[in-house]
Every structure is written in structure tokens, then in C-alpha cells.
MDTraj code that builds the backbone (N, CA, C; nanometers):
import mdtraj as md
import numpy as np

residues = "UNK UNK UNK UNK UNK UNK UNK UNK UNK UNK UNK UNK UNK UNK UNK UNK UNK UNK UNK UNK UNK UNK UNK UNK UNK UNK UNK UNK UNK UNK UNK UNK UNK UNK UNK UNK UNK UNK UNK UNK UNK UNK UNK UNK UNK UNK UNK UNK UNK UNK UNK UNK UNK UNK UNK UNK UNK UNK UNK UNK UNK UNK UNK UNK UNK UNK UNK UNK UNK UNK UNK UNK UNK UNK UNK UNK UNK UNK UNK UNK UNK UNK UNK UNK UNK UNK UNK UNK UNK UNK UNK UNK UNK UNK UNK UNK UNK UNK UNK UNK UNK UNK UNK UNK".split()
xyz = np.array([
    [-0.4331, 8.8031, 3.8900],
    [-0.3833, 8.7461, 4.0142],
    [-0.4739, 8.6310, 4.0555],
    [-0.4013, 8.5531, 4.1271],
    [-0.5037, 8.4414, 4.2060],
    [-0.4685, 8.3948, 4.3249],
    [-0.5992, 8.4045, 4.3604],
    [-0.5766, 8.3467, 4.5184],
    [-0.5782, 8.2340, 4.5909],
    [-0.5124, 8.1268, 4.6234],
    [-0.4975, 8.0031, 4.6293],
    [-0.5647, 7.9525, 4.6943],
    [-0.6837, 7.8374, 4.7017],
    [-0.7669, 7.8141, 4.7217],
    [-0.7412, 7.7273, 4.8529],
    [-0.7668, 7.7587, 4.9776],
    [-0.7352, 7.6377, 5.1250],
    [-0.5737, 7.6885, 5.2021],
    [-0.5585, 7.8040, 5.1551],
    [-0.4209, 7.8246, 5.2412],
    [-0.3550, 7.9665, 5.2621],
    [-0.3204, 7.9996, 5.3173],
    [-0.2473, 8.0875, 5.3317],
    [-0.0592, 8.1451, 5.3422],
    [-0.0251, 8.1789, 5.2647],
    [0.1257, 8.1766, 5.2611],
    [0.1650, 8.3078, 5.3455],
    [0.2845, 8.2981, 5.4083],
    [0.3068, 8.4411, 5.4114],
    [0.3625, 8.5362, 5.2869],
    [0.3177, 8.6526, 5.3630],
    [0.3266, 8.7804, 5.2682],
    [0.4299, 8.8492, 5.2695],
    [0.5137, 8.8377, 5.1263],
    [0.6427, 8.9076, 5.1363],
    [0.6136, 9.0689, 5.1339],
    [0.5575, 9.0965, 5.0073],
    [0.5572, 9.2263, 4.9508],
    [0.4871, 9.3229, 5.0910],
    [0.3845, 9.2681, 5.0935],
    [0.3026, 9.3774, 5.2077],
    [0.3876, 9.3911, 5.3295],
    [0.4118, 9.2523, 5.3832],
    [0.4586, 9.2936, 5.5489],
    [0.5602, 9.2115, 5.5965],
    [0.6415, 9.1557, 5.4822],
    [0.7601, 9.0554, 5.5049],
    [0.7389, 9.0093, 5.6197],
    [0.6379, 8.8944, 5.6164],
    [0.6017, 8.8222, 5.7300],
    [0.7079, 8.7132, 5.7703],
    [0.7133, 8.6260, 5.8443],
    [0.8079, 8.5237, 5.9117],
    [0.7871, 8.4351, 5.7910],
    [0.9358, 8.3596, 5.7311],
    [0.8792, 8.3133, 5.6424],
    [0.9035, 8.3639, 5.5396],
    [0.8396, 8.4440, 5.4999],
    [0.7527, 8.4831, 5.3389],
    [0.9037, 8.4755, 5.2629],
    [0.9903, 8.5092, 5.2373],
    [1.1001, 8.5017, 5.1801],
    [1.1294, 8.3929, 5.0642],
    [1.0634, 8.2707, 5.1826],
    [1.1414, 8.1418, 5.1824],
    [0.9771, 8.0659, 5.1212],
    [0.8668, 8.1286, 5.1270],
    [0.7440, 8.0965, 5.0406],
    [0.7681, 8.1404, 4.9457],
    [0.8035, 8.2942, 4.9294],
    [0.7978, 8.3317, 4.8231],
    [0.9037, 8.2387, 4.6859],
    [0.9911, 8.2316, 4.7368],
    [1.0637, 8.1465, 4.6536],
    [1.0162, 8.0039, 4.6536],
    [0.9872, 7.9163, 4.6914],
    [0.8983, 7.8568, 4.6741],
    [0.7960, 7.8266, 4.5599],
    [0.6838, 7.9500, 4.5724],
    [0.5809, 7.9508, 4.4785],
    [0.6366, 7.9584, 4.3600],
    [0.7658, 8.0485, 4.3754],
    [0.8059, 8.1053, 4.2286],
    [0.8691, 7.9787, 4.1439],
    [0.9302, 7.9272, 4.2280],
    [1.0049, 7.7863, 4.1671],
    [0.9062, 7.7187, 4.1005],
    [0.7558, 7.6634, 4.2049],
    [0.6671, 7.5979, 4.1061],
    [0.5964, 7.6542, 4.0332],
    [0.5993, 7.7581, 3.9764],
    [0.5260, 7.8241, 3.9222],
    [0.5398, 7.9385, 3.8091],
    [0.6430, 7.9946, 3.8348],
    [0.6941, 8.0998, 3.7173],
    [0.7087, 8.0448, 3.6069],
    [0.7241, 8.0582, 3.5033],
    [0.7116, 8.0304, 3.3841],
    [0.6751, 7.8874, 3.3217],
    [0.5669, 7.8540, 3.4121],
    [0.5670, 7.7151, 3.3916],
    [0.3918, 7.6705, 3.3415],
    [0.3519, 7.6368, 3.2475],
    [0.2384, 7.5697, 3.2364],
    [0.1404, 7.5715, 3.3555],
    [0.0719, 7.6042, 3.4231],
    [0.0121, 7.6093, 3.5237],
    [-0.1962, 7.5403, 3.4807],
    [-0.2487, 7.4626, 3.5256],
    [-0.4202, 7.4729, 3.5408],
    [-0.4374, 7.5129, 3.6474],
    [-0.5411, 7.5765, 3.6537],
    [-0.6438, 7.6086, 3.7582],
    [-0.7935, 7.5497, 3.7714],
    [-0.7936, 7.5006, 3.8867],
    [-0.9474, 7.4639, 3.9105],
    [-1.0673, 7.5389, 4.0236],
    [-1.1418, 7.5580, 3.9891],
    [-1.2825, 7.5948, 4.0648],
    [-1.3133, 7.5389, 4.1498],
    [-1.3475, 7.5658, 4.2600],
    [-1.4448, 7.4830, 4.3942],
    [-1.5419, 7.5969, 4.3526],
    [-1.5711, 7.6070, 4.4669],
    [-1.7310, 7.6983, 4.4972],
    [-1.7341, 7.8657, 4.4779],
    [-1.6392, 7.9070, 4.4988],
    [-1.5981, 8.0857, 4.4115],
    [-1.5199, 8.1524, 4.3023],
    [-1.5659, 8.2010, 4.2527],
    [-1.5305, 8.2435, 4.1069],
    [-1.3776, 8.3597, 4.1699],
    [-1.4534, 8.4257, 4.2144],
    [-1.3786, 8.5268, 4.2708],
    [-1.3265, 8.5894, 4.4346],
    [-1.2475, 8.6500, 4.4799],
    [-1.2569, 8.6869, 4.6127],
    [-1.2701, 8.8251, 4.6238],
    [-1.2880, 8.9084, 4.7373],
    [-1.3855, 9.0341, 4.7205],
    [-1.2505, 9.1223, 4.6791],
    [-1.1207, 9.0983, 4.6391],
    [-1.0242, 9.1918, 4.5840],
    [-1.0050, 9.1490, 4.4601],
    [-1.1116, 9.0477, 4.3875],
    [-1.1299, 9.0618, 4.2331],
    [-1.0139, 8.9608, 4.2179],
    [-0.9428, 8.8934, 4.2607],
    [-0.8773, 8.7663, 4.2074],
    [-0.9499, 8.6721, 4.1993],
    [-0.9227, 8.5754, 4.1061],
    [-0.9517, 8.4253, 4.0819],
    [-0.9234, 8.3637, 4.2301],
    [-0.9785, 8.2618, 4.2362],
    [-1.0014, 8.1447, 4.3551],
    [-0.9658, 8.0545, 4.3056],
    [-0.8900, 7.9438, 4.3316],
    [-0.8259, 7.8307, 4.2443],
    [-0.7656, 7.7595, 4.2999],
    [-0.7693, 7.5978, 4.2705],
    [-0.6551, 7.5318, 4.3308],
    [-0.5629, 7.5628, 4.1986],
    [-0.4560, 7.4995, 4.2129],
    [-0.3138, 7.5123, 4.1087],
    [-0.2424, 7.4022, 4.0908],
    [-0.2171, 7.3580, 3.9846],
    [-0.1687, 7.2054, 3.9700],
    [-0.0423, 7.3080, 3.8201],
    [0.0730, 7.2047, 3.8329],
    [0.1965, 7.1982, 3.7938],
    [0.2073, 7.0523, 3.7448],
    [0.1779, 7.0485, 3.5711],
    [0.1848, 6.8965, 3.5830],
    [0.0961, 6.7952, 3.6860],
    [0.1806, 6.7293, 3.7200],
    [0.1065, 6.6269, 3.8644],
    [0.0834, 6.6975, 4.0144],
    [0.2273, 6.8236, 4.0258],
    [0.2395, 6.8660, 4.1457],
    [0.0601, 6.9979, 4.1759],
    [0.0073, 6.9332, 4.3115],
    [-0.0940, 6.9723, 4.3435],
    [-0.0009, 7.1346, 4.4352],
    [-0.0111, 7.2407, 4.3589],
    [0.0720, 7.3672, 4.4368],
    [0.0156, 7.3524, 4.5580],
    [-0.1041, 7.4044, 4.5668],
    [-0.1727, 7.4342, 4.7262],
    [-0.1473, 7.3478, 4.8338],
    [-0.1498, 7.2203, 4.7930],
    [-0.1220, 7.1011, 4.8863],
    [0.0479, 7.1255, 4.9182],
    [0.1229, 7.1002, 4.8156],
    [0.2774, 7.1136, 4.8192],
    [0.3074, 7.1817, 4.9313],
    [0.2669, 7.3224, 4.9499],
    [0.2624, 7.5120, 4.9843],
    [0.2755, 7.4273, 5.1388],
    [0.1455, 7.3723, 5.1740],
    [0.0997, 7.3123, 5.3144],
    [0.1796, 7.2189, 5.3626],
    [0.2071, 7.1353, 5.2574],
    [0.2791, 7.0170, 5.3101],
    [0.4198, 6.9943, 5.3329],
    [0.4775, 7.0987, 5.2436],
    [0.6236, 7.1608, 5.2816],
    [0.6623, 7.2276, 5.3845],
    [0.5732, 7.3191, 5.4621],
    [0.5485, 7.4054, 5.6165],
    [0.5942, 7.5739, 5.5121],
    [0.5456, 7.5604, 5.3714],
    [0.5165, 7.6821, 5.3320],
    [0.3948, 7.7873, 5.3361],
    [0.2685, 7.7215, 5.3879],
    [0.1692, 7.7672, 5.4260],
    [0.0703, 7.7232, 5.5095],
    [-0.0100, 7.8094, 5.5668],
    [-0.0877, 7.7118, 5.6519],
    [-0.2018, 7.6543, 5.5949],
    [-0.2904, 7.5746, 5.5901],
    [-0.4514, 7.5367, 5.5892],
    [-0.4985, 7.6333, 5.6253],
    [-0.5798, 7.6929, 5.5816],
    [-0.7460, 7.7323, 5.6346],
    [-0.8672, 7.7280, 5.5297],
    [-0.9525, 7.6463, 5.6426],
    [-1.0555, 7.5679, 5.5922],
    [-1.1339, 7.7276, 5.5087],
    [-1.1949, 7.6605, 5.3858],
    [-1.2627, 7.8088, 5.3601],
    [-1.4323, 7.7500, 5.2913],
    [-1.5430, 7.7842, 5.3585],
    [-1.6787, 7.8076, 5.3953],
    [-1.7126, 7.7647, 5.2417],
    [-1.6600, 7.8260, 5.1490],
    [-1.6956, 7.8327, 5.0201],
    [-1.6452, 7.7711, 4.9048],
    [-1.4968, 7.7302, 4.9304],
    [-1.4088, 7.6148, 4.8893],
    [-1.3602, 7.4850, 4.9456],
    [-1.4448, 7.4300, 4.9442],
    [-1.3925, 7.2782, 5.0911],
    [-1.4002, 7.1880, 5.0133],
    [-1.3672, 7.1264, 4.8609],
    [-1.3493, 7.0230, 4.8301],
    [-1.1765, 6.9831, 4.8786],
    [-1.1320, 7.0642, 4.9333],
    [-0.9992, 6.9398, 4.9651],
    [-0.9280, 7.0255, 5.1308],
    [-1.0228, 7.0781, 5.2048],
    [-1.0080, 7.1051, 5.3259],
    [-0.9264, 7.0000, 5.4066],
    [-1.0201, 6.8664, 5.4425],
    [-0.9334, 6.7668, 5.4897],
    [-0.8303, 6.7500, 5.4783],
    [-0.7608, 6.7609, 5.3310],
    [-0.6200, 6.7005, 5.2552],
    [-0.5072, 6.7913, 5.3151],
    [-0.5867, 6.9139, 5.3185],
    [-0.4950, 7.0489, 5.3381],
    [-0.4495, 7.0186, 5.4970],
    [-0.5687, 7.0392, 5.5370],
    [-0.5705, 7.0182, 5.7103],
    [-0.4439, 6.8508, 5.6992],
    [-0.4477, 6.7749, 5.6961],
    [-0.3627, 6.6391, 5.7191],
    [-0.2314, 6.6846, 5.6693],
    [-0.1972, 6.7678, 5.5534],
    [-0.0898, 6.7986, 5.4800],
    [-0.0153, 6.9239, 5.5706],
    [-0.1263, 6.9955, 5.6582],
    [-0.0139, 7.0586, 5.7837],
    [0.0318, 6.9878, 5.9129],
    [-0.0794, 6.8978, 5.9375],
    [-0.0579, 6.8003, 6.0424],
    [0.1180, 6.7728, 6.0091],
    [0.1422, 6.7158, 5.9242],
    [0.2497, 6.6649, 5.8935],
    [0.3384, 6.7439, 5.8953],
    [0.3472, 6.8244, 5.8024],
    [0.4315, 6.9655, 5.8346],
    [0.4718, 6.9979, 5.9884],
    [0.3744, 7.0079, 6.0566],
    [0.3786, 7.1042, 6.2238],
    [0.4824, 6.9767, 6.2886],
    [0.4492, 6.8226, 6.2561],
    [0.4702, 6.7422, 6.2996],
    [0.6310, 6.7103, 6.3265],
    [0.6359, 6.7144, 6.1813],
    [0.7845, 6.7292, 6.1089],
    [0.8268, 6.8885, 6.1507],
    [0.7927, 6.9201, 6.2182],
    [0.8543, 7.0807, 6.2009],
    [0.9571, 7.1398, 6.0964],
    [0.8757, 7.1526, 5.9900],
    [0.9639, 7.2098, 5.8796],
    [0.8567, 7.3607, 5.8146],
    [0.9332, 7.3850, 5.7782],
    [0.9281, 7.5340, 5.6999],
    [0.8580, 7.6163, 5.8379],
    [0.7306, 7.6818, 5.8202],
    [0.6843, 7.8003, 5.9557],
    [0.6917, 7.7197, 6.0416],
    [0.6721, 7.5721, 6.0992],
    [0.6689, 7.4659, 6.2021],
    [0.7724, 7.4655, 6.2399],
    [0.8876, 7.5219, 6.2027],
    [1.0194, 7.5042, 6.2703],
    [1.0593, 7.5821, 6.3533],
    [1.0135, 7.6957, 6.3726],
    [1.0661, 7.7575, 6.4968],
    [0.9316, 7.8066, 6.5709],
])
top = md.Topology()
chain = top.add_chain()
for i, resn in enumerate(residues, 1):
    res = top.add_residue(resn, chain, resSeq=i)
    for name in ("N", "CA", "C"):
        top.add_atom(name, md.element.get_by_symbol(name[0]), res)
traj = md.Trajectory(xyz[None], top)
């Protein structure tokens, strides 16, 4: 498993959060059976033993996408902040645009 590095999506499986439905499909689109890299910032791991990672699809930056679509939020994280800013500006826009969780 991995845990996406600068964001938070909602959670289908655990607590079908607002949302999560419409993330979940989402992630799966960019991501299921598809070539995927992963990159490192500053943690190897998180304390439930997943990978930490940004996620790139080809050109498409996932984590950024997730944010910038109003599929997840930013949060800045202490230990991964090479692209905090990007994340943070990429919800600005989102909330702005009120699309995906920004919409209602």
C-alpha cells in the first residue's frame, strides 16, 4: 500500500466519507493497471507500514491532480514538504472553482 504524499482523499472503505465514492474512482482511473513511479521526500514509511510517495502516471503528477480536481485536500506534512506550496495553490483553485469536496 501507499500513502500519498501532501494530501488527503476521502475514505471510502473505512467510513464512506463525503466524497470518497467519487475519489475513489478517480484514483482508480489514474492508476489501476497502469505503469505508475513513485518518489521519496523525507519518509520511507508511515507508522501503518505503507510507503510515502508522490505518484506520477506518465506526465500526470497523481497527488497534485487528487488536489487540483477538489478530489483531495492539501495537508502540509512536517516530513514531506518538497511540493507543499504546489499542493496548497492546487486547492486554492479547487475551493475557488468549487469543484469536487469545494462544491457543496
Amino acid at each position: 500500500m501507499v500513502h500519498y504524499i501532501g494530501i488527503d482523499a476521502p475514505e471510502y472503505i473505512k467510513s464512506k466519507d463525503f466524497y470518497s465514492g467519487e475519489a475513489v474512482q478517480k484514483n482508480s482511473e489514474l492508476v489501476f493497471a497502469k505503469d505508475i513511479t513513485l518518489y521519496k521526500d523525507g519518509v520511507e514509511k508511515d507508522p501503518s507500514g505503507r510507503l510515502v510517495r508522490y505518484v506520477k502516471v506518465g506526465d500526470t503528477f497523481v497527488n497534485f491532480l487528487l488536489v487540483n480536481q477538489g478530489f483531495a485536500k492539501a495537508v502540509p506534512d512536517v516530513s514531506n514538504k518538497a511540493c507543499d506550496a504546489v499542493f496548497q495553490s492546487a486547492q486554492q483553485q479547487a475551493s475557488t472553482a468549487k469543484i469536487g469536496i469545494w462544491g457543496k
